[in-house]
VMD Tcl script that builds the backbone (N, CA, C; Angstrom):
set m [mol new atoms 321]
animate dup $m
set s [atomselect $m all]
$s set {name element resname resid chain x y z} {
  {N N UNK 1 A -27.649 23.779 10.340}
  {CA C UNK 1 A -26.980 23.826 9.062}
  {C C UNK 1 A -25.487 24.014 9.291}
  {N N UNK 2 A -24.416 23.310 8.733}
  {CA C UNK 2 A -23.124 23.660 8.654}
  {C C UNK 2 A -22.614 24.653 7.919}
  {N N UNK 3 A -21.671 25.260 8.430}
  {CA C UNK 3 A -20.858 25.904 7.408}
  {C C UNK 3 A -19.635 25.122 6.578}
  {N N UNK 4 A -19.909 25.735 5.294}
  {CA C UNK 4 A -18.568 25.408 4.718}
  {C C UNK 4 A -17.568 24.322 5.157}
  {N N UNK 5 A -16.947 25.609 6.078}
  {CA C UNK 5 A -15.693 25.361 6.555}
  {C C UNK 5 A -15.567 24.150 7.952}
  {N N UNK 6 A -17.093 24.014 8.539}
  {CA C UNK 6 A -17.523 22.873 9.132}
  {C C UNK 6 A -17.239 21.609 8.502}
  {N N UNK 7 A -17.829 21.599 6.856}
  {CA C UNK 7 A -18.158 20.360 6.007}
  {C C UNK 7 A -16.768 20.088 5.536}
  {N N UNK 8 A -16.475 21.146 5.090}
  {CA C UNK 8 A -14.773 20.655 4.880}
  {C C UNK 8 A -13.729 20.020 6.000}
  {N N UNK 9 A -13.822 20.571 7.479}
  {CA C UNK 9 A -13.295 20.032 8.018}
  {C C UNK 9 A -13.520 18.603 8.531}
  {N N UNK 10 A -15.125 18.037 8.640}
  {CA C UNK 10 A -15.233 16.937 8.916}
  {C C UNK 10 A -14.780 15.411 7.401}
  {N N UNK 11 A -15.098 16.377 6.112}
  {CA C UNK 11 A -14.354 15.268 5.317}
  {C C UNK 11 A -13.041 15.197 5.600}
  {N N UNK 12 A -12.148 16.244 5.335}
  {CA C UNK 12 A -10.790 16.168 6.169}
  {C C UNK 12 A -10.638 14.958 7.447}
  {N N UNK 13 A -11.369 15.127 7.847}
  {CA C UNK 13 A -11.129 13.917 9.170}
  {C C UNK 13 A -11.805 12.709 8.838}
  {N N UNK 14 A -12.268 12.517 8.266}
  {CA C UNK 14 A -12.730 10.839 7.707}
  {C C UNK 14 A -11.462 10.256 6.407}
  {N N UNK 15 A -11.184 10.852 5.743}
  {CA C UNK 15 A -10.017 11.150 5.133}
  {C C UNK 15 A -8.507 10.735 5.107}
  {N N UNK 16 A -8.694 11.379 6.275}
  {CA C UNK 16 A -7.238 11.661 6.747}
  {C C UNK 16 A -6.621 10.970 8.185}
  {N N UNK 17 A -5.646 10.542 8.478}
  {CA C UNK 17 A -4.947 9.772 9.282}
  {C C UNK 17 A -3.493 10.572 10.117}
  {N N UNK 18 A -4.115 10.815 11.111}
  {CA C UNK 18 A -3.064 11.125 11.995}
  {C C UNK 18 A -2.096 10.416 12.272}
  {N N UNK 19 A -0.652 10.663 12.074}
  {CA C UNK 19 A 0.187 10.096 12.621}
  {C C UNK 19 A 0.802 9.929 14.043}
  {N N UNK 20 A 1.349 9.084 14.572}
  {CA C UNK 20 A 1.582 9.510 15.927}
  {C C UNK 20 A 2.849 9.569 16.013}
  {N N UNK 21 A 3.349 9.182 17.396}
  {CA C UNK 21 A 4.887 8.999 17.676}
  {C C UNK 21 A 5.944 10.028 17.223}
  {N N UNK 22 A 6.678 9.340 15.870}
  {CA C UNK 22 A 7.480 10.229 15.551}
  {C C UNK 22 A 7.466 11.603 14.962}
  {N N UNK 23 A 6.164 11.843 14.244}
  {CA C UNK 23 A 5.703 13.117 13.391}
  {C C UNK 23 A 3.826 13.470 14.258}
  {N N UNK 24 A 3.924 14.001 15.225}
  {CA C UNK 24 A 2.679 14.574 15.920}
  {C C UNK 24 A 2.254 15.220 15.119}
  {N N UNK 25 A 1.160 15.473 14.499}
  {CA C UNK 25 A 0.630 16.538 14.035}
  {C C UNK 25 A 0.377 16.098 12.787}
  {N N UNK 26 A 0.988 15.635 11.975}
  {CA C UNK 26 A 1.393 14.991 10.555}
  {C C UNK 26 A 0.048 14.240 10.593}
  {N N UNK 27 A -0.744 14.482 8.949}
  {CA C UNK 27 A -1.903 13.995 8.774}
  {C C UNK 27 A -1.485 13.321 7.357}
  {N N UNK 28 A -1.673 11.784 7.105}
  {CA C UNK 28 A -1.547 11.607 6.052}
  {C C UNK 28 A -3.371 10.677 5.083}
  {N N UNK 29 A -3.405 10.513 4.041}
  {CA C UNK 29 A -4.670 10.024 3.411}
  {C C UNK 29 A -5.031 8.726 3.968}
  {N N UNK 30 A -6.310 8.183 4.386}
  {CA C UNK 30 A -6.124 7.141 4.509}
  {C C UNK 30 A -6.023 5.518 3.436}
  {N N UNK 31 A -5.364 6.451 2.290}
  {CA C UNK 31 A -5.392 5.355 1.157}
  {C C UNK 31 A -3.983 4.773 1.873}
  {N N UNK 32 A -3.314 5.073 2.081}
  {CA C UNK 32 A -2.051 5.357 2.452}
  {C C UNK 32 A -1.578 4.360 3.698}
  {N N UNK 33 A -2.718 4.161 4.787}
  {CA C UNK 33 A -2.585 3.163 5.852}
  {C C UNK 33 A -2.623 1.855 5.129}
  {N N UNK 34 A -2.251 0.930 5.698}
  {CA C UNK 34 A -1.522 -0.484 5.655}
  {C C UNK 34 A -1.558 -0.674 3.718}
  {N N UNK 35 A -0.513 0.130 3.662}
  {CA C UNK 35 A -0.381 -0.007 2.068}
  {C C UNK 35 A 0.985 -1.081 1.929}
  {N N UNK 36 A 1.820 -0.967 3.064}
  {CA C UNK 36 A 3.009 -1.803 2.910}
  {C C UNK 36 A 4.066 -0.683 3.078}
  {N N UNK 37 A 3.627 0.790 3.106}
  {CA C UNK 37 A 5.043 1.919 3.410}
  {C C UNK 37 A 4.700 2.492 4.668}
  {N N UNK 38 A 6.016 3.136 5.119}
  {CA C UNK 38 A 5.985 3.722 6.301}
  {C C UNK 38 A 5.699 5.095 5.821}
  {N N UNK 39 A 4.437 5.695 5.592}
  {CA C UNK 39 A 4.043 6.861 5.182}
  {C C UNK 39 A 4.518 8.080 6.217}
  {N N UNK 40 A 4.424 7.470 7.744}
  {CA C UNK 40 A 4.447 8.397 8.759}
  {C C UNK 40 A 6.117 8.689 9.492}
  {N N UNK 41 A 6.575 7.731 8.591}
  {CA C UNK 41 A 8.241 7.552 9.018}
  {C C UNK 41 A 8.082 6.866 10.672}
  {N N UNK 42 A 7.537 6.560 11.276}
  {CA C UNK 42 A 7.352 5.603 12.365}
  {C C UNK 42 A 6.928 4.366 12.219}
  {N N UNK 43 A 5.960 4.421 11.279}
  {CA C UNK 43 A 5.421 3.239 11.450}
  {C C UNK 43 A 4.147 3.094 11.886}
  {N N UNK 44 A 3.596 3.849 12.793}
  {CA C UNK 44 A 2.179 3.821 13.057}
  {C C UNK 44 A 1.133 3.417 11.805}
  {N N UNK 45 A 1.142 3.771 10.545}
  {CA C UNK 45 A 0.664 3.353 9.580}
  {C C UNK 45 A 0.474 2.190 9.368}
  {N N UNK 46 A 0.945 1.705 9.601}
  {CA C UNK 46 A 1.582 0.522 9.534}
  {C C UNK 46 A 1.040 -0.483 10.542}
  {N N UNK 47 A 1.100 -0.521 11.727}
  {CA C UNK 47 A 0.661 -0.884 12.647}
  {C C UNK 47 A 0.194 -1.941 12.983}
  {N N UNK 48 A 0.321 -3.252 12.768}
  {CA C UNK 48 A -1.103 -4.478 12.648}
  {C C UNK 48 A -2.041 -4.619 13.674}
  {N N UNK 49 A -1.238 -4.036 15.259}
  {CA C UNK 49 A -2.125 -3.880 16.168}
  {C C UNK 49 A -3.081 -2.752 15.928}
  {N N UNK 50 A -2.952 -1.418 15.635}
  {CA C UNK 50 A -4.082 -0.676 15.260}
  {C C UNK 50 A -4.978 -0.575 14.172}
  {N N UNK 51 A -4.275 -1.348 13.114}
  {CA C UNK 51 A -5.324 -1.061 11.543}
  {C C UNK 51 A -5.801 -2.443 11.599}
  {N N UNK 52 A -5.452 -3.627 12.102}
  {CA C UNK 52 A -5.463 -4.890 11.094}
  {C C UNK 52 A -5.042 -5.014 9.983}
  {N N UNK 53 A -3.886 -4.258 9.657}
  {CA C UNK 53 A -3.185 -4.582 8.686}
  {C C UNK 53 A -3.211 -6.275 7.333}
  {N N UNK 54 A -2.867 -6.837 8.451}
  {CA C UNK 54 A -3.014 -8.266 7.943}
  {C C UNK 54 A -4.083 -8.672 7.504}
  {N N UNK 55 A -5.370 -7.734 7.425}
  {CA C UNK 55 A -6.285 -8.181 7.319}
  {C C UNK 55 A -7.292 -7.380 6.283}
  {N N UNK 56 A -6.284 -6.890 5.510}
  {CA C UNK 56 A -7.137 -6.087 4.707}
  {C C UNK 56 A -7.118 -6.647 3.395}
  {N N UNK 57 A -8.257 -6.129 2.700}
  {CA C UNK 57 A -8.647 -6.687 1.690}
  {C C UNK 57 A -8.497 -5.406 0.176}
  {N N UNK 58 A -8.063 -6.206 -0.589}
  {CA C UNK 58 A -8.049 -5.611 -2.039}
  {C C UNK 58 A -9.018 -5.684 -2.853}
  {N N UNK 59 A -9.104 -4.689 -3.352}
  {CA C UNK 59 A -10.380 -4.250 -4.503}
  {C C UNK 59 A -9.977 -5.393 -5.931}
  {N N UNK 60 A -11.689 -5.539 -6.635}
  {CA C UNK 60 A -11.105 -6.873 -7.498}
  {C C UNK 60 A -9.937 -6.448 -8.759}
  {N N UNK 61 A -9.481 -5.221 -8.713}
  {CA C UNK 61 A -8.931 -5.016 -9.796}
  {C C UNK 61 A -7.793 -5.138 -9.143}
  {N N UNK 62 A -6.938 -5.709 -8.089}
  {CA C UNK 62 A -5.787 -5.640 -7.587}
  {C C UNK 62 A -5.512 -6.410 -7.097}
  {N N UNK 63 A -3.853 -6.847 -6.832}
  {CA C UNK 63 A -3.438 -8.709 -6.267}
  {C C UNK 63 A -2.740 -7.965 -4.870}
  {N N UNK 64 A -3.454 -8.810 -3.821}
  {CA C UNK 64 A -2.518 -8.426 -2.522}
  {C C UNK 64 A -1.499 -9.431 -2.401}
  {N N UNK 65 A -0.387 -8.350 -2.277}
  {CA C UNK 65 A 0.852 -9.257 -1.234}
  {C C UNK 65 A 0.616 -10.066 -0.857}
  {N N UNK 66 A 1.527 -11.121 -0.691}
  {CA C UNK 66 A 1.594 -12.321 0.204}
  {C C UNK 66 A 2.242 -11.825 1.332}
  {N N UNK 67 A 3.027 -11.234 1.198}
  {CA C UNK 67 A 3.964 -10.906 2.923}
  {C C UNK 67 A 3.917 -9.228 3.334}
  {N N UNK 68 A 3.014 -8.543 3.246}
  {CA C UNK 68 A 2.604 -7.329 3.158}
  {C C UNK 68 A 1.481 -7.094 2.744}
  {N N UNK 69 A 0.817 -6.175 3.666}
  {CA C UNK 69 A -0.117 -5.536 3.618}
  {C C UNK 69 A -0.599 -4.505 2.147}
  {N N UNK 70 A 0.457 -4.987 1.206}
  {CA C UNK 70 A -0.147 -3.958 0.224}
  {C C UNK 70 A -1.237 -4.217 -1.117}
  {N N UNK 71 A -1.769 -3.505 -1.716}
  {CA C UNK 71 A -2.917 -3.954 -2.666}
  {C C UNK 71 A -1.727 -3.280 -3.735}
  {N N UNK 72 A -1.945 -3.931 -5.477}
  {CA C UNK 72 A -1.047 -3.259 -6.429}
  {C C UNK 72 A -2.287 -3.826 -7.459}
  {N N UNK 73 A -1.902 -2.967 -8.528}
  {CA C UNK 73 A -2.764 -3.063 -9.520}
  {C C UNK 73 A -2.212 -4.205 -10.359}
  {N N UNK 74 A -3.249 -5.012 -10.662}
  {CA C UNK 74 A -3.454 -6.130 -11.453}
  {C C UNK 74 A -2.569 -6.328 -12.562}
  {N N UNK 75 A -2.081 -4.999 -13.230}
  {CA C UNK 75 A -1.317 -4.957 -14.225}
  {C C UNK 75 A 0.610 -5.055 -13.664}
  {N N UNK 76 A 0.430 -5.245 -12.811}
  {CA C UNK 76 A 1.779 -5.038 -12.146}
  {C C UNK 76 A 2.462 -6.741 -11.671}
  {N N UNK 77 A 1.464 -7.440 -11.754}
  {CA C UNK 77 A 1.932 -8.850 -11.590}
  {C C UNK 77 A 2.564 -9.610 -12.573}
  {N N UNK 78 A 3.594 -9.758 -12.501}
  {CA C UNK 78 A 4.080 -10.615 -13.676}
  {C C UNK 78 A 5.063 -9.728 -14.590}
  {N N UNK 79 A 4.897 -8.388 -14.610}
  {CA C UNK 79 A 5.673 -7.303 -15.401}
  {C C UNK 79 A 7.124 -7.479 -15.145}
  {N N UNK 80 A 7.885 -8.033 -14.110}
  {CA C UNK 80 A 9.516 -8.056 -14.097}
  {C C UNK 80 A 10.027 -7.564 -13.154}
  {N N UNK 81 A 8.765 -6.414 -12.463}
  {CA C UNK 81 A 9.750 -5.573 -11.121}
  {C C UNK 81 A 8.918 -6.168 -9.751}
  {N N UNK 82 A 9.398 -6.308 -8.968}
  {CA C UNK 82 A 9.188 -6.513 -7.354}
  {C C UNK 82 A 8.423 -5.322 -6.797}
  {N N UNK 83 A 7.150 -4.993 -7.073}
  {CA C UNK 83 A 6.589 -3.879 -7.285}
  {C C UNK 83 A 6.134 -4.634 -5.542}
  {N N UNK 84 A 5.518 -5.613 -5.146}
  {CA C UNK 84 A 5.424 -6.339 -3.782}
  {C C UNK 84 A 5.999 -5.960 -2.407}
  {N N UNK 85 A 7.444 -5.856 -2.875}
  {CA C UNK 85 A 8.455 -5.754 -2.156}
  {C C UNK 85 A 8.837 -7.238 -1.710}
  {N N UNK 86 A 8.040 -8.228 -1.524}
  {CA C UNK 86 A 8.479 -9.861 -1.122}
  {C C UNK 86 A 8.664 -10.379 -2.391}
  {N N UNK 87 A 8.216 -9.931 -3.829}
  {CA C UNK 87 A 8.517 -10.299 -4.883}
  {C C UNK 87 A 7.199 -11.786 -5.427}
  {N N UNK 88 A 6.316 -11.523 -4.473}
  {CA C UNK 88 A 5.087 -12.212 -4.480}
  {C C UNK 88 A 4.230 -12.298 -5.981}
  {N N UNK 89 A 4.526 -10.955 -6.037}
  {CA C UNK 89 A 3.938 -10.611 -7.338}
  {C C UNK 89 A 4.341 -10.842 -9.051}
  {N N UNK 90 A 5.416 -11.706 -8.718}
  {CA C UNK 90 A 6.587 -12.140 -9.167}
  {C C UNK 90 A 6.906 -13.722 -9.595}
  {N N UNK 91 A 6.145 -14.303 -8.334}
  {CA C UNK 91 A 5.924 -15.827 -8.203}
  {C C UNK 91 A 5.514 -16.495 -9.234}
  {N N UNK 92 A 6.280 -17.920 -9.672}
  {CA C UNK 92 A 5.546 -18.850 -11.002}
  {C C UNK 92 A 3.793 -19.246 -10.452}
  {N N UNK 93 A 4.195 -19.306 -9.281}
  {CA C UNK 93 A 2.278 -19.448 -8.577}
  {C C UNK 93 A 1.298 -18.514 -8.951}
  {N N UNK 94 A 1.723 -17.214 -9.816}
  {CA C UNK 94 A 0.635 -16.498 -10.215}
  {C C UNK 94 A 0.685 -16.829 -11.714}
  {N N UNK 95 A 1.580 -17.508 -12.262}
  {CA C UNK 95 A 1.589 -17.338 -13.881}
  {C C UNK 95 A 2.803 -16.789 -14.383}
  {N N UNK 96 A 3.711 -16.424 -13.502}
  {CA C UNK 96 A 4.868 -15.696 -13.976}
  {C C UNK 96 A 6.269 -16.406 -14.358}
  {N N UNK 97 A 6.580 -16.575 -15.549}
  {CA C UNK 97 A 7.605 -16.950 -16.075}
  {C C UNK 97 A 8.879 -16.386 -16.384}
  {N N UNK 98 A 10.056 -16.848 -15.545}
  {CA C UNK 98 A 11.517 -15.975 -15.425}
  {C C UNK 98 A 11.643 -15.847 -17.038}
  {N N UNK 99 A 11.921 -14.638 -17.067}
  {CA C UNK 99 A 12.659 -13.940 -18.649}
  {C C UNK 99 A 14.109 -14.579 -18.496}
  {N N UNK 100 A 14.760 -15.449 -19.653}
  {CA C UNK 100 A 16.054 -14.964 -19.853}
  {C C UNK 100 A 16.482 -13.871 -20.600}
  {N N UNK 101 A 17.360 -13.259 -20.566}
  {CA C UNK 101 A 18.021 -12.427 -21.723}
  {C C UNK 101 A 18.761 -12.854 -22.745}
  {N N UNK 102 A 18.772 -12.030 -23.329}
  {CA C UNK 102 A 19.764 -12.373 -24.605}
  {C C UNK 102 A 21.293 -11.975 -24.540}
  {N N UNK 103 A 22.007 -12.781 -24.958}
  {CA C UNK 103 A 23.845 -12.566 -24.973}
  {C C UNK 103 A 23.890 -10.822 -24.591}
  {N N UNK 104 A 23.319 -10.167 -25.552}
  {CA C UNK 104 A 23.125 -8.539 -25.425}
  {C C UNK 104 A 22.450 -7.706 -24.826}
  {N N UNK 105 A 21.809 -8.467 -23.636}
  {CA C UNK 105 A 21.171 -7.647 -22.487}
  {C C UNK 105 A 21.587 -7.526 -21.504}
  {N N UNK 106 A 21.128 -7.092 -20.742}
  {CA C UNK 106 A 21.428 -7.065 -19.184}
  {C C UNK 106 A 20.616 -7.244 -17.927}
  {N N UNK 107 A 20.862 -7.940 -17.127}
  {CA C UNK 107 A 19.780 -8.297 -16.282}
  {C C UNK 107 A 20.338 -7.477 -14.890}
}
mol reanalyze $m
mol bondsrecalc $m
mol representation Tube
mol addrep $m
């Protein structure tokens, strides 16, 4: 039988993602690996040689990047901001049509 503090520590480690290199010790979520940020400030997160980055797949409620590893919610495509970071999400290839403004806006 485990204790507790057994069961807690092994979800903790399925969980959670060690960083290496620049921050030893530093544990971050693993929602967090190949999201498209440097969570660990190195980069290890990141990694394409250790995660397969390139190769991950998004849940159906979300559009992956074209040039990044990241998943974004469905509602975020087409809205106006470069939520992508390549601006993929952004593209007339998904449906997205450039806004002009008006004399009194600002772009």
């Amino acid at each position: 039988m485990y204790k507790s503090t057994e069961i807690k520590l092994y979800e903790t480690a399925i969980s959670l993602k060690r960083c290496y290199f620049v921050s030893p010790g530093r544990c971050i979520t693993t929602k967090f690996v190949c999201d498209g940020d440097d969570d660990c400030g190195d980069g290890s997160d990141e990694a394409t040689a250790d995660h397969a980055c390139n190769h991950r797949t998004c849940d159906p409620t979300e559009f992956k990047c074209e040039n990044t590893s990241r998943c974004i919610a469905m509602s975020y495509v087409c809205d106006g901001d470069n939520d992508c970071g390549d601006a993929s999400d952004e593209h007339p290839k998904e449906g997205c049509v450039f806004r002009t403004c008006k004399p009194t806006q600002f772009r």
